[in-house]
C-alpha positions in Angstrom: 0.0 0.0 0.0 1.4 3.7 -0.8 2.1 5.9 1.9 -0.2 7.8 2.9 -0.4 11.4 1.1 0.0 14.4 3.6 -2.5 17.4 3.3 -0.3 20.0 2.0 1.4 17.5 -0.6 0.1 17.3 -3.9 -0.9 14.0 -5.9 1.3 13.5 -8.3 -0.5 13.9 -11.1 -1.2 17.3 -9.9 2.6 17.6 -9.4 3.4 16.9 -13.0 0.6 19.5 -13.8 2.0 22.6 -11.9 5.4 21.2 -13.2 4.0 21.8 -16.7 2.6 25.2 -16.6 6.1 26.3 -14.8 7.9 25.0 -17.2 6.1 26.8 -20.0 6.6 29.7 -18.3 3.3 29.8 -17.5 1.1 31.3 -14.5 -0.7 28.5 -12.1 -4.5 29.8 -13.0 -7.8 28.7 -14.3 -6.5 29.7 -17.9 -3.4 28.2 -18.1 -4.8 24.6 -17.2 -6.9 25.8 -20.1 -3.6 25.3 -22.3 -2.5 22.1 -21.1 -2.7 18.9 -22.6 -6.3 17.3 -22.4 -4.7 14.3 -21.0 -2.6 15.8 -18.7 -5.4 17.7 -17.6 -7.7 15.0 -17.1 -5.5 12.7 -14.9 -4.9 16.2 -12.5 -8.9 16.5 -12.2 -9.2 12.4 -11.5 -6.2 13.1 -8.6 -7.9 16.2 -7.3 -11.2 14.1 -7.3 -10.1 10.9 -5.4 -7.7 13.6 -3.0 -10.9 15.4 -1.6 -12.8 12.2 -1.5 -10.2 10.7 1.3 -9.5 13.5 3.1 -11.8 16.7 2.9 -15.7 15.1 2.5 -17.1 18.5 2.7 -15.2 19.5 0.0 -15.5 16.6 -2.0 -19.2 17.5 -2.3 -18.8 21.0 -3.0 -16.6 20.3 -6.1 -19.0 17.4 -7.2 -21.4 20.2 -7.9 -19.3 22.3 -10.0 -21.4 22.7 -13.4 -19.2 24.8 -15.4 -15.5 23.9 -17.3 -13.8 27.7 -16.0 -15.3 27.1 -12.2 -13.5 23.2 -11.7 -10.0 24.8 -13.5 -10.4 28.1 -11.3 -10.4 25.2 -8.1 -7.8 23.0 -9.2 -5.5 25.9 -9.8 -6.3 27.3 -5.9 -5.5 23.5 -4.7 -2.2 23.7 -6.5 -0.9 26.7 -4.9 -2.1 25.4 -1.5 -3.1 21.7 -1.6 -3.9 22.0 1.9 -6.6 24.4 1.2 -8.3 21.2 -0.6 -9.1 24.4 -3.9 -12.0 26.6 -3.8 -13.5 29.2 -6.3 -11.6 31.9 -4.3 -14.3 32.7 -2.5 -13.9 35.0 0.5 -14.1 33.6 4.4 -14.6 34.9 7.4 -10.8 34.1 8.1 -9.8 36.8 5.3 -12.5 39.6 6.4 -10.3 41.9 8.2 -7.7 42.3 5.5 -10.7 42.2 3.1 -11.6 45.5 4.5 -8.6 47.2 3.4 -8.0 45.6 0.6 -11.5 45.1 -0.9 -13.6 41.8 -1.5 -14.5 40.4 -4.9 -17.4 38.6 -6.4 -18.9 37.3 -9.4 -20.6 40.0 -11.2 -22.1 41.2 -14.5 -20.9 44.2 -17.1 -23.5 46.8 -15.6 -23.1 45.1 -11.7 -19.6 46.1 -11.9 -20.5 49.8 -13.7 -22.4 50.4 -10.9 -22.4 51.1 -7.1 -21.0 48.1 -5.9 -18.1 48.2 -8.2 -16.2 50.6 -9.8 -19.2 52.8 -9.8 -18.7 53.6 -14.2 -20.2 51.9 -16.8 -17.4 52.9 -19.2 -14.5 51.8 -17.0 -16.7 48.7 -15.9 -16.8 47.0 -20.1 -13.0 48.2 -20.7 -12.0 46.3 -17.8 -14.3 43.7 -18.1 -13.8 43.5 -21.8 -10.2 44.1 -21.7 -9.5 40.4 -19.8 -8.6 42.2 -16.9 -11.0 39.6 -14.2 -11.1 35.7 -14.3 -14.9 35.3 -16.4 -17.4 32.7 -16.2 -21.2 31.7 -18.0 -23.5 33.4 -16.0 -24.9 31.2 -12.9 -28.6 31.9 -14.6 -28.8 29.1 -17.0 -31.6 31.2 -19.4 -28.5 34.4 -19.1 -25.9 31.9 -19.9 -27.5 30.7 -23.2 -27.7 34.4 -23.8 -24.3 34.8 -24.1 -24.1 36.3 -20.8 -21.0 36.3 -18.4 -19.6 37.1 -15.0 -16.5 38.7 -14.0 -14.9 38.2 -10.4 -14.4 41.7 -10.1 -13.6 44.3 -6.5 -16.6 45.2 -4.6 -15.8 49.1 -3.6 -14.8 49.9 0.1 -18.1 50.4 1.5 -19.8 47.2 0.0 -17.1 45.1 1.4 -17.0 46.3 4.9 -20.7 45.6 5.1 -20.3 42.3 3.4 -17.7 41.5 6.0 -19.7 41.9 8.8 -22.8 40.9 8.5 -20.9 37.1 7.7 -18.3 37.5 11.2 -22.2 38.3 13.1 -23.5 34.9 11.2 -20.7 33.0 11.9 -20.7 34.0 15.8 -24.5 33.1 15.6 -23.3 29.0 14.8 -21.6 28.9 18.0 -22.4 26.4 20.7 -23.3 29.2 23.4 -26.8 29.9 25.0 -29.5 31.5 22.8 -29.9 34.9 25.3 -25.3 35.3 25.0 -26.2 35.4 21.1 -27.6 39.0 21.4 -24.9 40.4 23.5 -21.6 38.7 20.9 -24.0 40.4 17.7 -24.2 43.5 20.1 -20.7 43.9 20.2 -20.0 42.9 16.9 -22.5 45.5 15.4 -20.9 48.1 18.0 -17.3 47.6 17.7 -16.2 51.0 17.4 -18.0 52.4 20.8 -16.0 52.0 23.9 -19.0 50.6 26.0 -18.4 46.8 25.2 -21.3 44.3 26.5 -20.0 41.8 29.1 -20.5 38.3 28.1 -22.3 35.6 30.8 -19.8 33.2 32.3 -21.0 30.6 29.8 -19.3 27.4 31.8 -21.5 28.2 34.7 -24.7 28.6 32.8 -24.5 25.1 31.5 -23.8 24.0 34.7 -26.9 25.4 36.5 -29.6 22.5 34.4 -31.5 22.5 38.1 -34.1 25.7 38.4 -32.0 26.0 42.0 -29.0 26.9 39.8 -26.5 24.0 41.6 -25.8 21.9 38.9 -26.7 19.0 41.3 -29.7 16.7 41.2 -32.7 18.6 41.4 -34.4 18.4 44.7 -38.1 17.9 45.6 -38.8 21.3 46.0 -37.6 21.9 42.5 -39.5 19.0 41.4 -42.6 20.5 42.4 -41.5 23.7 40.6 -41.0 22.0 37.6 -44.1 20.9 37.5 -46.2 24.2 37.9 -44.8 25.1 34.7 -47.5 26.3 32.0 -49.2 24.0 29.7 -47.3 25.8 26.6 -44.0 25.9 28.2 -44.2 21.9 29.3 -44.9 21.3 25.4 -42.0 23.4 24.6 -40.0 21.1 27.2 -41.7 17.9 25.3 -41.1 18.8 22.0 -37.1 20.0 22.7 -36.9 16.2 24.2 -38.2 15.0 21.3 -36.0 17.0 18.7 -32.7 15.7 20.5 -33.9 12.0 20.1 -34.6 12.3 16.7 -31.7 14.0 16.2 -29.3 11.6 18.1 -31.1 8.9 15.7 -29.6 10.1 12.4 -26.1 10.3 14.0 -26.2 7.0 14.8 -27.8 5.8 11.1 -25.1 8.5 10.1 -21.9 6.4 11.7 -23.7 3.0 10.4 -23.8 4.3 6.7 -19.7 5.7 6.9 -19.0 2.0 8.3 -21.0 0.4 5.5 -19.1 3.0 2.7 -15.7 2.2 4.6 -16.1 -1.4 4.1 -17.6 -1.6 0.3 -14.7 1.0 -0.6 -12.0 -1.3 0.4 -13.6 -4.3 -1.0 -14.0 -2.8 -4.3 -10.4 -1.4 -4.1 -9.3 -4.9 -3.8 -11.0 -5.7 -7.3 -8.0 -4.1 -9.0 -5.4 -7.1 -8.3 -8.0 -9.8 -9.6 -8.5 -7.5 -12.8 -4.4 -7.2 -13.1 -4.3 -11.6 -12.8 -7.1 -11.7 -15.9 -5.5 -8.7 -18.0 -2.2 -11.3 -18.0 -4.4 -14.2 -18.8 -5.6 -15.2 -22.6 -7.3 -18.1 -24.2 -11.0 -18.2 -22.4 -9.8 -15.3 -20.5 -10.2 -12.8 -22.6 -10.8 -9.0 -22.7 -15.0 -9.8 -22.2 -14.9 -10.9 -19.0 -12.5 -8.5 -18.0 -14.5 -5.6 -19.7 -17.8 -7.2 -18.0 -15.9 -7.0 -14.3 -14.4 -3.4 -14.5 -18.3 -2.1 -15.7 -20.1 -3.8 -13.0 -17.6 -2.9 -10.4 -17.4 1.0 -11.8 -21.2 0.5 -10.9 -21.0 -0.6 -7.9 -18.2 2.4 -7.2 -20.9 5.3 -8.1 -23.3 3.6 -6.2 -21.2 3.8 -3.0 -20.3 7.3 -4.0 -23.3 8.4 -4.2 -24.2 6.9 -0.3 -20.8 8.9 0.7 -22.3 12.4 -1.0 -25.7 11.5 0.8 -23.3 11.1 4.0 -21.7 14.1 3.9 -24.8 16.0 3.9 -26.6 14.3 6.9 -23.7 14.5 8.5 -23.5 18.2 8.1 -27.1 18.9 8.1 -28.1 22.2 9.9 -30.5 22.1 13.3 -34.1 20.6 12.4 -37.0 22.5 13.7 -39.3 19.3 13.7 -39.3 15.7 14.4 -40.9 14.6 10.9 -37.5 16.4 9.2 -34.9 14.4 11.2 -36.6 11.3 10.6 -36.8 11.9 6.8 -33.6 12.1 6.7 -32.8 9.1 8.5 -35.2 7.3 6.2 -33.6 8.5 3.4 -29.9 7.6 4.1 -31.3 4.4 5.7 -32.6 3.8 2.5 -29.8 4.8 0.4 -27.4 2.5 2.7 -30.2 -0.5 1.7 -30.3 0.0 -1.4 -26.1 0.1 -2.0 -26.0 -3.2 0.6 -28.5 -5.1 -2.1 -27.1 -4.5 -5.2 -23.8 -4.9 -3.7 -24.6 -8.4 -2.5 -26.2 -9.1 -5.9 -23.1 -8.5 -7.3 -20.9 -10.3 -4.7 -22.6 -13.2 -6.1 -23.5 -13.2 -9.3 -20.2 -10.9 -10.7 -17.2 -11.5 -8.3 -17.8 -15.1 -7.2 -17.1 -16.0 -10.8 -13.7 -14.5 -10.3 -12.7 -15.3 -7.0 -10.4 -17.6 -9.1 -7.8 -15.1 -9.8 -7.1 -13.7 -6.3 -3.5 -13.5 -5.2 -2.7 -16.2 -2.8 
């Protein structure tokens, strides 16, 4: 088995790629993979592909959806500058907001979005620019503008624009955090306010979590507070209920969430160890010829995009935001429970009526 590949070292095919365009004097961007060799090309995207797919699921999904040619060259060129990074389309992150604000954000825009407030605030300047090949361009993300012959420049939103833009995302981000609903208000308080000396002062959130018992202890609550509990109002004791409910529903999908990661685990190396029986019937001839071998590789590439397609459907239960009912965590339990039936059937069908037949040729 190879070594395993560390996060900020690129595949190799990626290697030989950058190794190209530097050698042709070339810069590492979207438009110079453009200019490389289809084949060449090709084998970086299959590297890239099978790279995010072992280490960075949430990005594997993310460049899965990629629809358009310039947008998967514009990620693959970000992931060989900083293979770490795992690419992106140079989006901007909450990480990069404060020197944003100096130096201005950027975004996909059109001809006139540009020419107008939010960019460069002229319509003249805006097409020269734009026209000039001065911005990476891109079909426009409307599929009825992009048959139009429409397009998209990643172009500087102007000062103002950006410092909003900045902001508003840091005050989302901070509302994701694990912290009490009523702190919420105070960290967006201060956010919003962050040029006023006055600064709000944040609960001591340790304790808070602590104090689960109405008497505030953190202890087992006693018969007093018992009897508190149970004066509560008829709405508020729903509220209770249905909060109960919500975290047993949602501690459900986790768990059908680790059973469908083991189940992709396993299949994955299984269908891995394919390869060595289709290397012992490639050097065989006679009976053994190139259609069984050409029958094996397509049922197995089948069984491969099924499996990937239970890892995509992982990746987004797994990362799926806070339900507000019981009915949506259980759909989407049912759905990957499904999805994780479906793979294990065809699987075994083909564990039996495929690969048995070839069990022959395994390395002893």
């Amino acid at each position: 088995m190879p070594p395993k590949r560390r996060p900020d070292q690129l595949p190799a095919a990626c290697e030989e790629l950058r190794a190209a365009l530097v050698k042709e004097g070339g810069d590492v961007t979207a438009a110079g993979i453009a200019g490389v060799e289809r084949g060449l090309r090709q084998r970086a995207f299959s590297a890239l592909n099978s790279a995010l797919k072992a280490s960075n699921a949430e990005k594997y999904v993310e460049f899965s959806k990629l629809k358009f040619d310039e947008e998967k060259r514009q990620w693959l060129s970000a992931f060989l500058i900083d293979p770490k990074s795992g690419g992106s389309l140079m989006t901007n992150t909450v990480e990069r907001s404060v020197a944003s604000i100096e130096r201005g954000s950027w975004a996909w825009m059109t001809v006139e979005e540009f020419g107008g407030p939010r960019g460069c605030n002229s319509m003249e300047h805006a097409r020269k620019r734009c026209e000039g090949k001065e911005f990476l361009e891109r079909p426009h993300e409307s599929p009825i503008l992009a048959d139009e012959g429409v397009k998209q420049y990643y172009c500087p939103l102007n000062h103002e624009d950006a410092f909003t833009k900045t902001k508003t995302e840091s005050v989302a981000l901070e509302t994701k955090t694990d912290l009490p609903e009523d702190s919420v208000d105070d960290i967006r308080a201060m956010m919003e306010n962050h040029g006023s000396i006055t600064v709000p002062t944040l609960p001591n959130t340790k304790r808070r979590r602590k104090d689960i018992s109405p008497s505030g202890s953190g202890a087992t609550p006693s018969k007093a507070d018992a009897e508190e509990h149970t004066d509560l109002s008829p709405e508020d004791k729903a509220k209770l209920e249905l909060e109960k409910q919500l975290a047993e529903a949602q501690s459900r999908l986790k768990d059908v969430v680790k059973k469908a990661k083991v189940q992709y685990d396993k299949v994955n190396k299984e269908l891995g160890e394919v390869g060595a029986i289709e290397d012992r019937i490639a050097s065989k001839s006679g009976h053994w010829g190139e259609g069984p071998l050409t029958f094996l590789r397509e049922q197995t590439q089948q069984q491969k995009e099924n499996n990937d397609n239970l890892f995509k459907l992982w990746a987004k239960m797994k990362n799926i935001e806070k339900q507000d009912s019981v009915e949506a965590y259980e759909s989407c339990a049912k759905e990957l429970s499904d999805s994780m039936k479906n793979v294990n059937e065809l699987y075994t069908i083909y564990r039996k009526n495929v690969l048995a037949d070839f069990l022959q040729f395994r390395k002893k």
